[in-house]
GUMI-652681 format. One record per residue (C-alpha): x, y, z. Coordinates in Angstrom, 1 decimal. Example, Ala and Ser with C-alpha at 12.3 -4.5 7.8 and 13.67 -1.06 7.14 Angstrom:
<sites>
     east    north       up
     12.3     -4.5      7.8
     13.7     -1.1      7.1
</sites>
This chain:
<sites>
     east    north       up
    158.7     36.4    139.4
    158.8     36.6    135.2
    157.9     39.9    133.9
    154.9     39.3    132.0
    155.5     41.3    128.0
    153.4     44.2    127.2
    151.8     44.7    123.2
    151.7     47.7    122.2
    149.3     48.7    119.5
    150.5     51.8    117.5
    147.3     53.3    115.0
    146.5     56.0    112.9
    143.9     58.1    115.0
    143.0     60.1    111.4
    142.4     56.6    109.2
    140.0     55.8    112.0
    141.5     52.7    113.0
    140.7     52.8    116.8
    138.2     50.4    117.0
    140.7     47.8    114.6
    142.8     48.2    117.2
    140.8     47.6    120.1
    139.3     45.0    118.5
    142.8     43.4    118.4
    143.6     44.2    121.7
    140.3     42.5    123.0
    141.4     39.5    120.7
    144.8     39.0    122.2
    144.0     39.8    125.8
    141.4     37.2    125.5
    144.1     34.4    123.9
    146.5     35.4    126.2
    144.9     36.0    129.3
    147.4     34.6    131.6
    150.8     35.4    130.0
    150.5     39.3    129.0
    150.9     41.8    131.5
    148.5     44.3    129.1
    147.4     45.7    125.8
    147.7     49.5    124.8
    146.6     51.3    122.3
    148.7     54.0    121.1
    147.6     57.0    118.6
    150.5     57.7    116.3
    151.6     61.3    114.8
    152.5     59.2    112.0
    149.6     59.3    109.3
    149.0     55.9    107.7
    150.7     54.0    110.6
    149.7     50.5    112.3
    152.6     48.7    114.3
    152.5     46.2    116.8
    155.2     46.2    119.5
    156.1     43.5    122.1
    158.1     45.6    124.4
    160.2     47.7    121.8
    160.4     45.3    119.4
    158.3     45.7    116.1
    156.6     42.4    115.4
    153.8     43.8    112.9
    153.8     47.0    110.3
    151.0     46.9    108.4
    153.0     48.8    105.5
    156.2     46.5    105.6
    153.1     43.4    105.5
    151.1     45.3    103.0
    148.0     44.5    105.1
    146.1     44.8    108.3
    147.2     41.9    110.5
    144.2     38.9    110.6
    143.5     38.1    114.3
    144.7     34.3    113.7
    147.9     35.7    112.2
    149.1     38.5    115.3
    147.7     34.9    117.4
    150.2     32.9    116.0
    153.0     35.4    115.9
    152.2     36.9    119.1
    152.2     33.0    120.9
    155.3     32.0    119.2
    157.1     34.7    120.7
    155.5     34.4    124.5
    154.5     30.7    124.8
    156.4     28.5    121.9
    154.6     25.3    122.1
    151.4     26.7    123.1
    148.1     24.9    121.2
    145.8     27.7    120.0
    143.3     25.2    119.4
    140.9     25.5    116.5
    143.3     28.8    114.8
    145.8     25.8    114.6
    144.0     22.8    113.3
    143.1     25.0    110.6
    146.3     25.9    109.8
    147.6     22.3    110.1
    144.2     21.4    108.1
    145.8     24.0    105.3
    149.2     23.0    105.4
    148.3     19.0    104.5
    146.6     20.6    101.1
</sites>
């Protein structure tokens, strides 16, 4: 059986960014219902901080982006790591919709 990838949302408990982060958590679990094994939200001793983690590996830091992630964006990155190939239906027309401009 295939291990099913953990996301790991890292926020700043002071900047009161808990409910961003569930937020996104509720967001991808819904999208990725059947290939993620779980969401968790992790309070960071690091002030300022919002990083998103599959498994160990950094795939979001809001400071390196120089912005919170939009949930269409983590989407997108988050399917092309787990299910390349995967149609996120109307998140990607629009992008296709965008791209033709």
């Amino acid at each position: 059986m295939i291990q099913k990838p953990k996301i790991t949302i890292e926020y700043c408990p002071k900047c009161g960014w808990l409910l961003r982060s569930a937020w996104m958590a509720q967001e991808l679990l819904n999208t990725f219902t059947e290939e993620l094994k779980e969401v968790a939200l992790r309070p960071s001793e690091v002030s300022g901080r919002y990083q998103i983690f599959l498994e160990e590996t950094l795939i979001f830091d809001r400071k390196r982006e120089g912005h919170f992630p939009e949930a269409k964006e983590l989407k997108q990155i988050v399917r092309d790591l787990i299910a390349p190939g995967r149609n996120l239906g109307h998140i990607d027309k629009h992008s296709s919709n965008q791209d033709q401009s």
